[in-house]
C-alpha positions as CSV (number, residue, x, y, z in Angstrom):
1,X,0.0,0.0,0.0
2,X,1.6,3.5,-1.0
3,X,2.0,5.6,1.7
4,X,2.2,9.2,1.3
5,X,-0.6,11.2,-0.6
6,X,2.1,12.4,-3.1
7,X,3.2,9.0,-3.7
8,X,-0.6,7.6,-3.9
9,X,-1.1,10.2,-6.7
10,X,1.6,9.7,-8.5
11,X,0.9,6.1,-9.1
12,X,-3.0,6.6,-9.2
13,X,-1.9,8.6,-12.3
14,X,0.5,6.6,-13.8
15,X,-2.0,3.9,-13.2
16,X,-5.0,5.8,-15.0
17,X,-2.2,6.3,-18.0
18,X,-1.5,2.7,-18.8
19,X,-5.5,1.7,-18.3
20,X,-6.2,4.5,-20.5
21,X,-3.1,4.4,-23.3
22,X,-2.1,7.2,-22.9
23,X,1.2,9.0,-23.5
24,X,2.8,9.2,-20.5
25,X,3.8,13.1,-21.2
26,X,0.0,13.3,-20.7
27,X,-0.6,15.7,-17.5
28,X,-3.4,14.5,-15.5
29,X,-4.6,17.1,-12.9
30,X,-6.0,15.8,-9.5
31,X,-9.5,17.8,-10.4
32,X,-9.3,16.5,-14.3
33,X,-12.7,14.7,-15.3
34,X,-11.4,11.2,-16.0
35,X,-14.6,10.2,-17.9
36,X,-13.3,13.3,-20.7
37,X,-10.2,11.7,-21.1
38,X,-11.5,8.0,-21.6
39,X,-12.6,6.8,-18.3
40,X,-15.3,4.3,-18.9
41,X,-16.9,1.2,-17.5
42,X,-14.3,-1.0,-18.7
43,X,-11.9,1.0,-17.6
44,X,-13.1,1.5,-14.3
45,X,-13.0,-2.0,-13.5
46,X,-9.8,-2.7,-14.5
47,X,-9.1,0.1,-12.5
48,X,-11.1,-0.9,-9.3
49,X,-8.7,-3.8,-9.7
50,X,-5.4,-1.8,-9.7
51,X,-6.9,-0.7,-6.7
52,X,-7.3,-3.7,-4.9
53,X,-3.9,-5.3,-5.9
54,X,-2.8,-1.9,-4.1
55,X,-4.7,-2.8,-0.7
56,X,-7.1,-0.7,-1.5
57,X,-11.5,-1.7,-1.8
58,X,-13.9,0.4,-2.8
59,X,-17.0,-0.4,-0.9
60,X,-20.0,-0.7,-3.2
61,X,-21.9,1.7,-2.1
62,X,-19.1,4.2,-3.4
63,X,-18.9,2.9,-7.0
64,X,-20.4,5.5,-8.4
65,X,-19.5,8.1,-11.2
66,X,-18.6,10.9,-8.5
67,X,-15.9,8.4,-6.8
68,X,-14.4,7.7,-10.0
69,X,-15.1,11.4,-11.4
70,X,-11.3,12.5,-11.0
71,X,-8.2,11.8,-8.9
72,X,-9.2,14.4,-6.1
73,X,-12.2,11.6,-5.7
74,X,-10.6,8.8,-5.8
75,X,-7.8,10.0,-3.1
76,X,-10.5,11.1,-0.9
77,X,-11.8,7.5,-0.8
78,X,-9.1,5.3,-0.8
79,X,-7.8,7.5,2.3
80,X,-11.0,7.0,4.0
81,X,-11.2,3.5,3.4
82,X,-7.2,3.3,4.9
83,X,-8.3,5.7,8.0
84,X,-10.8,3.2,8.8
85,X,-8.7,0.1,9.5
């Protein structure tokens, strides 16, 4: 599990690059709408499961377009889910 919130970034977004092809020049901002840049069902699952390989479940009541609406989103849950263990 990645520690830091830097760090956690970092790979959520080099993560979100190689799901989504893209060159990995491509800036992704932490309030970017990931569903603009290619973000799709597909896409979120094989995502969900980078997540989980990381230590990290979404509950399902979270899995839901806003959670997976940008990287600011996605931080604020995975942190939530780690503060709760």
């Amino acid at each position: 599990m990645v520690t830091s919130n830097s760090d956690f970034t970092n790979c959520l977004k080099e993560v979100i690059k190689r799901i989504l092809e893209l060159d990995s020049n491509f800036k992704i901002s932490d309030s970017l709408d990931l569903k603009g840049i290619g973000l799709d069902s597909v896409a979120i699952v094989s995502l969900i499961i980078e997540l989980e390989d990381m230590g990290y479940t979404i509950p399902d009541e979270h899995l839901n377009h806003k959670t997976f609406e940008n990287i600011d989103n996605l931080k604020k849950y995975c942190f939530k889910i780690e503060n709760e263990r």
